[in-house]
C-alpha positions in Angstrom: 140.2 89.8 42.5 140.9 87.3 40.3 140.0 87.2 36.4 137.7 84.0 36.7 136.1 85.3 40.0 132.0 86.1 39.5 130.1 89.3 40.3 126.7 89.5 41.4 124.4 92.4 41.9 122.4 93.1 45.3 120.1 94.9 47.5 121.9 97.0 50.3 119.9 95.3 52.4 121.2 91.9 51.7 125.0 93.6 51.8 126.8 92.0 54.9 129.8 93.5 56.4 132.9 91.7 55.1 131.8 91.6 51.4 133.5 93.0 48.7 132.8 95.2 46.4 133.2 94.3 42.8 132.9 97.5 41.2 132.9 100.5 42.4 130.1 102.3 44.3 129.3 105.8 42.6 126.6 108.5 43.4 124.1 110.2 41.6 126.9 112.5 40.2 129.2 109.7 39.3 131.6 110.6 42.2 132.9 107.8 43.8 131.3 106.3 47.1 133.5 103.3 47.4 136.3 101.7 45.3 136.2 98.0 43.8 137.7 96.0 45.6 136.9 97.4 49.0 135.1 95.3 51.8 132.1 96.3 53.4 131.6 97.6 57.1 128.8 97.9 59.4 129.7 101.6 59.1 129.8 101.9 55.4 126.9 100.0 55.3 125.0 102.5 57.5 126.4 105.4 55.9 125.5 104.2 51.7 122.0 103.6 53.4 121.7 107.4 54.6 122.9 108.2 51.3 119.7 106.1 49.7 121.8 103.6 47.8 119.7 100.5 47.2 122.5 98.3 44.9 125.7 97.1 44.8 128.0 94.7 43.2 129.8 92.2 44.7 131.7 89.7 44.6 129.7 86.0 44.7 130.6 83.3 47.0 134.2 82.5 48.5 135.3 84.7 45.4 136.1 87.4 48.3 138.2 85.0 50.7 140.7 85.0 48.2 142.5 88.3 48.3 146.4 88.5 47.8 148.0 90.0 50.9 150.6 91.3 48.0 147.8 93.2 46.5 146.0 94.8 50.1 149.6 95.8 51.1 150.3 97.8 47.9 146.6 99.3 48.2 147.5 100.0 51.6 150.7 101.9 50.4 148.0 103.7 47.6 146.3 104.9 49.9 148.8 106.1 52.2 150.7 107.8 49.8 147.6 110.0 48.3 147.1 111.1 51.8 150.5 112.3 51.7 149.8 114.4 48.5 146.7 115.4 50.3 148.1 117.1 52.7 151.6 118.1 51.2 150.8 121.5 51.8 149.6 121.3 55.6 153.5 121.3 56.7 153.5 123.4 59.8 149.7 123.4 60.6 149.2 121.5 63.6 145.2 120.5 63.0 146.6 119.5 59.5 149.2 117.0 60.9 147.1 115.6 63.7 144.7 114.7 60.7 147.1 113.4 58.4 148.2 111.2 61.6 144.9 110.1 62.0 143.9 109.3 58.7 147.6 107.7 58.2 146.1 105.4 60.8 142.9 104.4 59.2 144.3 104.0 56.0 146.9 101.6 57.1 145.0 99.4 58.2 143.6 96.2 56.5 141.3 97.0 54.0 140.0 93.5 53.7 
């Protein structure tokens, strides 16, 4: 996001699929849930409530619309290439590959 762009804390509850995260989502343990920057889904949404979170942060108003396809390509790439050290040492295993395929897949896609 942008430097001038405004955050705003919220309920879950009021978290709609499509916003985005202005700072990351941790648990109890300070592990992270979800990173900034990444938009909500239905499913996410579903799974943080199972998990008993009640806030997050996002960003406020048209803020979100504004994402640089520069920037989700090259977090695109991020993530692909961490599942690649992920799994650098499942050469050969066939359940490892058809994993890292599927994954590959997931993460390649738009993550706005």
């Amino acid at each position: 996001m942008n430097a001038g762009a405004k955050s705003t804390e919220i309920e879950l509850e009021q978290a709609a699929a499509g916003m985005v995260l202005a700072s990351a989502l941790l648990d109890a343990h300070g592990g992270v849930l979800l990173p900034q920057d990444a938009a909500l889904t239905d499913g996410m949404l579903a799974s943080l409530r199972r998990r008993g979170v009640q806030r997050c942060v996002v960003w406020a108003g048209d803020e979100a619309a504004d994402v640089d396809p520069a920037q989700l390509a090259r977090e695109r790439e991020r993530r692909v290439q961490r599942l690649e050290r992920l799994f650098r040492h499942s050469g050969g295993d066939a359940g490892g590959e058809a994993l890292l395929r599927v994954l590959r897949a997931y993460r390649e896609r738009d993550p706005a």
